[in-house]
N, C-alpha and C positions, 0 to 999 in steps of 0.2 A: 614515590609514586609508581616509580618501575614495577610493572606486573602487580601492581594490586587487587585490583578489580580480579583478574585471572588469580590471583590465591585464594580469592576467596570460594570463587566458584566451583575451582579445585575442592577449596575443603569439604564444602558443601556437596558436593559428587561422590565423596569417600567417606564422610558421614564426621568428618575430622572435629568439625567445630561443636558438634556437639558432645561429641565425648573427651576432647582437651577439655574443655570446660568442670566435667565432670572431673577430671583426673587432676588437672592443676589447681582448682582454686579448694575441691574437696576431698580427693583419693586421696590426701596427705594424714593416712588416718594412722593408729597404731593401735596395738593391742591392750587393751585392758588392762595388764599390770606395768604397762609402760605409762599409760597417759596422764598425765600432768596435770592435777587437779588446777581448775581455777575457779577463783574465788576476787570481787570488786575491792581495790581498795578504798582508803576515807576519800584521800582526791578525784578518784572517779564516782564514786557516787555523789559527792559535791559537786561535777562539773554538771552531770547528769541531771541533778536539780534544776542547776541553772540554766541550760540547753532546752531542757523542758517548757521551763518558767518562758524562755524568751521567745520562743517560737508559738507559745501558748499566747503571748501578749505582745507579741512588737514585730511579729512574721508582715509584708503586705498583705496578704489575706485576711487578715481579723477572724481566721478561723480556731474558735475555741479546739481546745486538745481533750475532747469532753468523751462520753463512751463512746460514741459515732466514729471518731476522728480514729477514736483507740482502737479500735476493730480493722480499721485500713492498717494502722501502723504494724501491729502485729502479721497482719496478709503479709507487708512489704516485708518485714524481717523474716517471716517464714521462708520470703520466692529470693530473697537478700543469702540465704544459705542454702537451696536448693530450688535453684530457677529452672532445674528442668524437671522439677518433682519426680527424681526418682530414688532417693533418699529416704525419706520423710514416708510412712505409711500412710493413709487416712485416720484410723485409728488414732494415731502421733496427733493429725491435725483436731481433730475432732477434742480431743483431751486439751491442748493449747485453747483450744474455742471455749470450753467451758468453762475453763481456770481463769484466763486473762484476757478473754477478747474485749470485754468490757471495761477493766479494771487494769488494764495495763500505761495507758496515758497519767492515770492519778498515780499508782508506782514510782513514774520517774520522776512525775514531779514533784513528791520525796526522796527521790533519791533511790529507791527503793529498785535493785538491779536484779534481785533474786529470781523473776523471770523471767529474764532475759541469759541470767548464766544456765538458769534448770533449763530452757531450750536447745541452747548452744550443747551442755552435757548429752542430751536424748539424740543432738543432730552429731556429735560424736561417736557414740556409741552407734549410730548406721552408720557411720563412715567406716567404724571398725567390723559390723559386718559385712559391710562391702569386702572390705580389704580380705577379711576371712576366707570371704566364698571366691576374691579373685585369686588369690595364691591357691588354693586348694583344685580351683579348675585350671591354671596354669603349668599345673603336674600332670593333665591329663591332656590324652593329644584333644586335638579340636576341628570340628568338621567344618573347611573354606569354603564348601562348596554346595551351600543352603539356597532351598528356593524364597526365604521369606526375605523380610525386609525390616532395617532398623527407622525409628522413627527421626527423622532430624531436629524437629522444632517440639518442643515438651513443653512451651513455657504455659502454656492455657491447657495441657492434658491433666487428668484427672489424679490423683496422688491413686498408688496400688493400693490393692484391699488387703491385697494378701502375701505373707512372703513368695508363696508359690512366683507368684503372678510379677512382682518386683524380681525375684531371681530370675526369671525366662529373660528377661527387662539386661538386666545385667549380664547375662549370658551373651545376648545379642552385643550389648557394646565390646564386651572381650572378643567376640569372633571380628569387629568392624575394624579395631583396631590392630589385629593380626592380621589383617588383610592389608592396611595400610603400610604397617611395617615392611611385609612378605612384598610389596609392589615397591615401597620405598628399597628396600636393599637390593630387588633387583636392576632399579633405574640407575642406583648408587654405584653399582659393579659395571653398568653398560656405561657410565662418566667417566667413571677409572679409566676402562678400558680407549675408549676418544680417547683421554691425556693420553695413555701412554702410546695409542697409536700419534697423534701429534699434539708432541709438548708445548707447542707455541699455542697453544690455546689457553694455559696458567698464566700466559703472561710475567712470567716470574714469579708469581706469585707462590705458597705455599698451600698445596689444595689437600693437604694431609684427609684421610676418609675416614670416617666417624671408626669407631670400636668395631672389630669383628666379631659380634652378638651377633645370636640366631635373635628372631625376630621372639620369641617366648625369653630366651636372655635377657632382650631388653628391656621388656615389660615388667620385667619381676625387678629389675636394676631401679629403674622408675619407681616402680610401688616403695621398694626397697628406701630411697633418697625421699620419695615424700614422708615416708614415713618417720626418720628420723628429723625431717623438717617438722612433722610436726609434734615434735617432741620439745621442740622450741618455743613455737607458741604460745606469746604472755596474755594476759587478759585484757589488754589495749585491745587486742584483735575484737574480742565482745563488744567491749566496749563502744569501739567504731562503728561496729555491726549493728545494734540495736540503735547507736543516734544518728549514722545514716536514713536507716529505715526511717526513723521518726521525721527528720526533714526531708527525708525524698516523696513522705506522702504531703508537703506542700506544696514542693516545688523542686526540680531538677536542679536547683544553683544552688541552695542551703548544704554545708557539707560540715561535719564535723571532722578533725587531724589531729589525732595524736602526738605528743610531742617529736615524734622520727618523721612523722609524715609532716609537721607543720615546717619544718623546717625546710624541706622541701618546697612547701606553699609558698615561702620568705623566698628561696633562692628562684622559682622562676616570673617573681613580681619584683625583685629588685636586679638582676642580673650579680647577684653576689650568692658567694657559697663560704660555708667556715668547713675549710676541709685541708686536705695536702695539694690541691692538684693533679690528679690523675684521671684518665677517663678508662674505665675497665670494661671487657667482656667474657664470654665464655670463650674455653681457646678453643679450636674448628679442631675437630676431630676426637675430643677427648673432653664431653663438659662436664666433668669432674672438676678440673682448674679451670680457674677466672686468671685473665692474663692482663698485665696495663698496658692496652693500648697507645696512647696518647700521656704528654706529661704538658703542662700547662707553664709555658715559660715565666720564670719570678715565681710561682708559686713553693712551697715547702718541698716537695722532692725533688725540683728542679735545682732549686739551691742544693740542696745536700750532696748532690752528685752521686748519690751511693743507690738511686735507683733508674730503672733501665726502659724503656719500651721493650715488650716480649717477659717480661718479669712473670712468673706466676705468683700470684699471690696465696700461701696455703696457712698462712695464721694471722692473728691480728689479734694484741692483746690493747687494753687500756691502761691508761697510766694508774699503776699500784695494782695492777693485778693481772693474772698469767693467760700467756699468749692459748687465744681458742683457736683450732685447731678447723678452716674452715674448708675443706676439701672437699665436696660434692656439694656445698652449699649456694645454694642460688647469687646470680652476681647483684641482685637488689639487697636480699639480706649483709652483703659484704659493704653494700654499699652504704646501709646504717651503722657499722662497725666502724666504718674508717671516719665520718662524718663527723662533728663535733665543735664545740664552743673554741670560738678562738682562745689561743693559749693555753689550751691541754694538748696532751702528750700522745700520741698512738703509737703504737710498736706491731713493723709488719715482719712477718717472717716470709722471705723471697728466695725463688725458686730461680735460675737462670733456665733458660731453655736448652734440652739437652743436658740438664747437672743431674749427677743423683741428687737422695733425696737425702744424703748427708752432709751433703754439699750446698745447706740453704745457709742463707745472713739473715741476722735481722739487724732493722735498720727502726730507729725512734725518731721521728718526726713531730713538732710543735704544727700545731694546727692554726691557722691562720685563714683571711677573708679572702678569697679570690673573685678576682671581680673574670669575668667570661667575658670578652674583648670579640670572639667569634660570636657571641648571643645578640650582640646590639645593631641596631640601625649598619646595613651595608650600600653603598654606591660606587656605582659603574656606569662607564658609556656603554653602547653597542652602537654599532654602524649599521644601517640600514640602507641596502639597496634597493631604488625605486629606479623608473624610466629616466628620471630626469639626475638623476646619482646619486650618492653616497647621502647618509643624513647622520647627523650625531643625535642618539637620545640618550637622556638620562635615566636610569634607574635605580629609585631606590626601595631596599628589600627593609621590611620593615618586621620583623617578627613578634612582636607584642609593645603594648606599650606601658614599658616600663618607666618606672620612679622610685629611689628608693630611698620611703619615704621613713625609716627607721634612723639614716645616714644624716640627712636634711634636716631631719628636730634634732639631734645631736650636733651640728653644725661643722661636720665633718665633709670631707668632697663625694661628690655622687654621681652616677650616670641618671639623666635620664634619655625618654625618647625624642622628644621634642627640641630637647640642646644637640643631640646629636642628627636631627632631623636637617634643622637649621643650617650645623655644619656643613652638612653634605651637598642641602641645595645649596651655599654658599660657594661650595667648589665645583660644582656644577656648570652652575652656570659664568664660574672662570674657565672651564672649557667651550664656551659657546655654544650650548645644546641647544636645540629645535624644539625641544620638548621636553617633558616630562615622566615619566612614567610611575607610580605609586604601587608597588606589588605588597597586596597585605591579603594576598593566600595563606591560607594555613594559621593566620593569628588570631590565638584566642582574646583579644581584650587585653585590658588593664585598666588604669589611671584615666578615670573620667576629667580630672585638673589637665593629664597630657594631653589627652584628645581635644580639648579646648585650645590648649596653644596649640599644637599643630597647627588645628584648621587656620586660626589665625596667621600664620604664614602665606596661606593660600587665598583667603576670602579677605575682603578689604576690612570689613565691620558687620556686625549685626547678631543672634542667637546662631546658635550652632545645636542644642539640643533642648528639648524639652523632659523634667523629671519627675514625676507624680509620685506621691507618697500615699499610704495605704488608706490615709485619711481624703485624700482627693485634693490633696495638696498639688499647684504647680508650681516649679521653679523652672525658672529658663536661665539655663547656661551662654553667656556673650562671649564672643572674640573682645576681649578688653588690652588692646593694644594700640590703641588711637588711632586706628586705619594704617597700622605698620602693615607691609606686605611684603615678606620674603621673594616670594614668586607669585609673576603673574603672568606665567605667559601660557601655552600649552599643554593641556595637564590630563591624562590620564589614570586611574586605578584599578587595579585585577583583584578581583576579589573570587573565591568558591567556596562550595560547601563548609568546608571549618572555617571562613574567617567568621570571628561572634564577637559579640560584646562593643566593644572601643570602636573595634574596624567597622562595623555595623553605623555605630555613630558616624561615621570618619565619612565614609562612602554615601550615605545616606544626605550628610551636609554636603558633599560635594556635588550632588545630582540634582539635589532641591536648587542650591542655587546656581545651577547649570554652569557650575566655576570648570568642570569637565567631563569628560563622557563615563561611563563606569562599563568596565570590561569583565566577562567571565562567566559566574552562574552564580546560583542566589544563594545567599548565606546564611548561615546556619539558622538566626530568627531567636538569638537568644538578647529578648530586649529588656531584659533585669537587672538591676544594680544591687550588689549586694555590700553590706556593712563586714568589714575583718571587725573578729571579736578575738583579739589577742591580750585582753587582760583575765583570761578564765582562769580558772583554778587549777586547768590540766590540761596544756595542748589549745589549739585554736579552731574556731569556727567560722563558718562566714554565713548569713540570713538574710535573707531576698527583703528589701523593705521599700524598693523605690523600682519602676518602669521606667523605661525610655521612650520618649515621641520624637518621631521626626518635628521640625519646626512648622512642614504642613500639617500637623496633625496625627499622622499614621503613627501607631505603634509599630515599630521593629522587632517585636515580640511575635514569635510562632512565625508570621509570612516572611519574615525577612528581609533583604533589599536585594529586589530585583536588577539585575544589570540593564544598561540601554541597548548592549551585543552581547548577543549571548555567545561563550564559547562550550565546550562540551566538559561537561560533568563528568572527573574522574571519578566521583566517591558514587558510596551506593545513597540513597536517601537516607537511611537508617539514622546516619547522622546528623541529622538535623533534627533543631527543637522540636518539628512537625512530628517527630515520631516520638517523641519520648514522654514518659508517664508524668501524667501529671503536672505539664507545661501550662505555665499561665496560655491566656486566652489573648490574642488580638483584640486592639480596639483604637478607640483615636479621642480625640480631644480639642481645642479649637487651635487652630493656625497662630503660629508666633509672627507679628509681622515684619517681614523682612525684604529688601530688594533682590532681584534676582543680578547679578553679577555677568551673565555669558548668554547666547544664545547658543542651545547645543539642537536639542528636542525637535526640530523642523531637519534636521541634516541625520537624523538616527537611521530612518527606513533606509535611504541609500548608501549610509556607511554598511550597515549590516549587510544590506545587499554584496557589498564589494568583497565585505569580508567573508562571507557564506561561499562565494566564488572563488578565493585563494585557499580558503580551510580546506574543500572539497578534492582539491589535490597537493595539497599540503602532504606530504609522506608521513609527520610525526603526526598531524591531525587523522590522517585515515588507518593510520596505525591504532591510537587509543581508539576511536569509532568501533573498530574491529575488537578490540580486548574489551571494549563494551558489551559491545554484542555477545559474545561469546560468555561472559561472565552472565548477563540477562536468561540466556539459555537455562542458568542452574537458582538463579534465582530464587526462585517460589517451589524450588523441589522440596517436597512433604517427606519422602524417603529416598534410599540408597540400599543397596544391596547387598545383600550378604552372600553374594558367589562371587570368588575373586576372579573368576573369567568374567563375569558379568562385568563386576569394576576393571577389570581392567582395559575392557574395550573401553567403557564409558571414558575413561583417563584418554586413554590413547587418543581419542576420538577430540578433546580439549586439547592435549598438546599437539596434533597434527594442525589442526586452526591456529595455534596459537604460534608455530612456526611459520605457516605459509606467509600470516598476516606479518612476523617478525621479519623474514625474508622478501617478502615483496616491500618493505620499507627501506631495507640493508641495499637491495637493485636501485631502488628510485633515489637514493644517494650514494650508488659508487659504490656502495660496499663490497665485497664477496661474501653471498650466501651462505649459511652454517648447512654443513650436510645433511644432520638429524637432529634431534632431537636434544641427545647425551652433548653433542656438540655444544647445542645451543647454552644447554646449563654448567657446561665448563666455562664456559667464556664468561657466563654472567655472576658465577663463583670470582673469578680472578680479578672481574672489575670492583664486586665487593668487598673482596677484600684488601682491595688496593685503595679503594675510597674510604674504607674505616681507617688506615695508617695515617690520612691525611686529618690537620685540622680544617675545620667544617669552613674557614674561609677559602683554604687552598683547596678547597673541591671543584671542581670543571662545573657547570652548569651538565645537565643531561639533557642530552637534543628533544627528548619529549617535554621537558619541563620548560627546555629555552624558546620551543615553538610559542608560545604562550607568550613570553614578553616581546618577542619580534615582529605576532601578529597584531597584540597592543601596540607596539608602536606603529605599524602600520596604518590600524586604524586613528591613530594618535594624528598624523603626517594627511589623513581620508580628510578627519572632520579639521583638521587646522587649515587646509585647501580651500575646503567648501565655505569655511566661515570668510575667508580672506575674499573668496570670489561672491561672496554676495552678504556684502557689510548691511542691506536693506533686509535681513528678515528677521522677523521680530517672534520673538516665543509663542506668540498665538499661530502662529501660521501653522496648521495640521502637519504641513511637509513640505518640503521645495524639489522640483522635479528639475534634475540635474540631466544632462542631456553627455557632459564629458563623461570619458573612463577616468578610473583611481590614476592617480601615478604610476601604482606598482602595478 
């Protein structure tokens, strides 16, 4: 969460996000006698049939894949490979229109891939004259000090008519991105300079400084690495490309995964991985090597003892054949190398820190299931001081809800969320807590079956969601536990922007039946169930085929679930269903009947009240307020500037706010003030790096993120007051006018 909102506004001020985009998902071009012909195989055109066929007939929408449909799909994979059209000619698009805009939905549902690969080849061949014209102007000097301006947002601009007119296009981004570089190395050498005037700002830590490239060095080092990346590139990539596009024109949840991405899919819906155990990244200073951070106890390298935290990783062969050689290679792509079916073999070639490079082992490791023990259900107390003292609450951090339901029909041991949910409240409340706390920030969903038992720990009896099928089918989900009730006493949940799916359910049932208050800001609004299609022919899908209703009726789809307090929104909106293509529509359907369980709803105005009054001087709350505001500032910027005096005021002008507001929060808790600037970002260097060495349960909470549970329990501790001091009001009552202060 730390500095988010402010990176982006940054990027967006330097023009960054639009041209990373260009450069990493497509500047990985190569030249003509280098590039790698591809061509579908039997299995990919067979799954293709079937992707087609299912989304053709079994999608919720009943919307045939007929010419109409074919003519979006195509749009989508056109803006799917160059979302900011500057790639793709008119001409390009205009020729795709006449070939296939029609007749591209009947293609696939033959199988038939041939224009989908003749795209992907034409969208190649401008990658490669990209690549042309930028090495050929990266020879030449380059003027920083333009009056015009680059365009930030391309996704609705017109595709170029003409080379001319697309190279001016591509000129500007190489001058935007020399400019960021030219400001990044000089901010990079005023950080240096802070350590070495005072080291105690690394923290110990290791703050090694990237390569001493001129800013033109490193650009052509980049082109250079994408290039040979994409020399890599098999035809899965197509593949993906084309049957994204075709389920994203129904719906944002339909996704197609290739078998390295499915696997992926499996490990974060079961909390298990078939791997060695290690957790890797780029090493800071030199992202050539990828380094193993972390090693995962029990897992296969830990057993072996022959590999190290700080390890470079620079090969990795498969078993029966010879170690690839993976040194500039991105740490995702390493990360499909190492991955693999339990009980094969992988052979890594390791580098010690500081060894030459004669001096590497390789070490053969059996692949095996690791289950992630840091991924699951977490709980803790925190003590909360009020006027009247000290309070114990409970929280527990919930980050998806998982089940793994591959383990379960095999009748093997398995984690899911709800056993270990139960756990938790179970030792909870052997500490005596006051309350409850439910933090399901940041969770995407999972197991519609867990979020039934869940809720059921907390509601006595009755529906918990309602589930409509394309046909206008309802089925209503029950707590089917005979009126079991784990906990029932004081119960609050934190939900924002990312939590979707499950948590949507979760939070949703617990407000309808006012079992407790709901804290935070509104959630994402993804109110779709979608079916896993893991018997395909090639790799896995998942197809939107069922909606969600609250048991009053509301769809959770698109508006989301509203909190009863609101706290402040660190994300931008962007994230939420509300804004994304092609998102089902809101709607409602009739009330499940059910009893309500709590009176919360009459006691809301004046919790909010109380807590509105602590946020306001809260130091961690007026802190993010402030990086709010200041990220708000660059928000809807159309352009940025191609004079690097110009940018560089505009920078300065963002990291001056973004200190003051940093430093007036460091005062209002005791801290001492960072000097400047360089200060600031050494110090936030060394705590990074010092939180990646740790496993993610030995991590500290961070004071901005712990604001947030402390203020929930506060208000947790507000409404459990106000209910106790007036047992007589009932859910009808508009409000109750409280006349005492909060506790705290």
């Amino acid at each position: 969460m730390k500095l988010q909102t402010l990176a982006c506004a940054v990027a967006l001020m330097t023009g960054g996000l639009f041209f990373s985009h260009t450069v990493n998902e497509a500047i990985a071009a190569t030249t003509v006698n280098q590039q790698v012909t591809l061509a579908p195989t039997r299995e990919q055109s067979l799954v293709t049939r079937q992707v087609a066929t299912l989304v053709d007939r079994q999608h919720y929408l009943n919307m045939r894949l007929d010419a109409d449909v074919s003519r979006r799909v195509l749009a989508m994979y056109i803006d799917s490979l160059d979302p900011d059209h500057t790639l793709f000619l008119q001409s390009d698009i205009d020729e795709f229109n006449k070939k296939y805009a029609s007749s591209l939905g009947t293609s696939l549902k033959t199988g038939d891939l041939a224009p989908a690969f003749n795209i992907y080849d034409r969208y190649r061949t401008r990658l490669n004259s990209f690549y042309q014209f930028a090495m050929q102007q990266l020879d030449k000097k380059q003027n920083l000090h333009r009056n015009d301006f680059i365009e930030l947002d391309r996704e609705k601009a017109p595709f170029f008519n003409s080379k001319r007119d697309q190279q001016e296009h591509w000129q500007k981004m190489l001058v935007s991105q020399l400019i960021n570089l030219n400001i990044n190395k000089e901010e990079e050498a005023a950080k240096q300079q802070a350590l070495k005037a005072n080291p105690a700002l690394a923290a110990g830590q290791d703050l090694t400084p990237p390569e001493d490239l001129t800013p033109v060095e490193t650009l052509k080092k980049r082109y250079r690495r994408q290039m040979e990346q994409q020399t890599r590139i098999k035809s899965d990539r197509v593949l993906e490309k084309i049957l994204n596009a075709t389920l994203a024109t129904y719906d944002p949840h339909s996704n197609y995964y290739a078998p390295i991405e499915a696997m992926e899919l499996n490990r974060q819906t079961t909390l298990a991985l078939e791997g060695i155990g290690v957790s890797i990244r780029p090493e800071r200073g030199n992202e050539d090597y990828t380094r193993i951070e972390t090693i995962v106890d029990g897992g296969p390298a830990s057993k072996s003892g022959q590999v190290k935290s700080g390890d470079r990783i620079i090969g990795v062969g498969q078993e029966g054949e010879p170690i690839v050689d993976v040194i500039g290679w991105p740490s995702g792509e390493i990360v499909g190398l190492i991955r693999g079916k339990r009980g094969t073999k992988v052979t890594l070639r390791l580098l010690a820190t500081g060894a030459a490079a004669n001096q590497a082992r390789v070490v053969t490791l059996t692949r095996d299931v690791i289950q992630e023990e840091d991924s699951g259900v977490r709980s803790r107390v925190v003590n909360v001081k009020r006027n009247d003292g000290e309070h114990k609450i409970g929280v527990i951090e919930i980050p998806s809800f998982y089940l793994n339901y591959r383990a379960r029909r095999e009748g093997n041991s398995y984690r899911s969320v709800s056993v270990d949910t139960q756990k938790a409240l179970v030792a909870l409340q052997a500490q005596n807590v006051e309350g409850v706390v439910v933090d399901l920030r940041n969770n995407p969903g999972g197991s519609l079956e867990e979020v039934a038992r869940m809720l059921g720990q907390f509601v006595k009896d009755g529906p918990v969601v309602q589930i409509r099928d394309g046909n206008g089918n309802v089925n209503v989900f029950r707590d089917e536990d005979g009126g079991e009730q784990i906990y029932s006493g004081p119960l609050a949940v934190i939900i924002n922007l990312a939590s979707a799916s499950a948590s949507e359910i979760f939070s949703a049932a617990i407000q309808d039946y006012q079992r407790g208050i709901v804290i935070g800001s509104t959630t994402t609004g993804k109110g779709t169930a979608q079916v896993q299609l893991d018997s395909l022919a090639y790799g896995q899908a998942t197809l939107t085929q069922r909606k969600f209703y609250r048991i009053t009726g509301g769809s959770t789809q698109n508006k989301g679930v509203v909190p009863d307090v609101p706290l402040i929104n660190i994300y931008d909106e962007d994230l939420g269903e509300r804004k994304a293509k092609n998102a089902l529509k809101w709607d409602t359907i009739q009330t499940a009947p059910y009893k309500r369980e709590g009176v919360v709803a009459p006691f809301v105005p004046q919790v909010s009240t109380w807590s509105t009054a602590r946020t306001n001087v809260e130091p961690q709350f007026v802190y993010l307020s402030a990086l709010k505001g200041i990220a708000e500032k660059t928000k809807d910027k159309k352009q940025s500037s191609l004079n690097i005096d110009t940018r560089k005021r505009e920078i300065q002008e963002l990291e001056a706010e973004t200190l003051r507001a940093e430093n007036a929060r460091r005062t209002a808790t005791g801290l001492q003030p960072y000097a400047n600037w360089e200060s600031y970002q050494a110090a936030l260097d060394a705590r990074s790096e010092s939180r990646a060495k740790m496993k993610a349960a030995q991590r500290p909470p961070l004071p901005e993120d712990e604001a947030f549970i402390t203020e929930s329990a506060n208000i947790l501790m507000d409404m459990a007051s106000l209910q106790k001091a007036h047992p007589e009001a009932k859910v009808s009552d508009a409000s109750i006018t409280i006349a005492q202060k909060p506790a705290s």
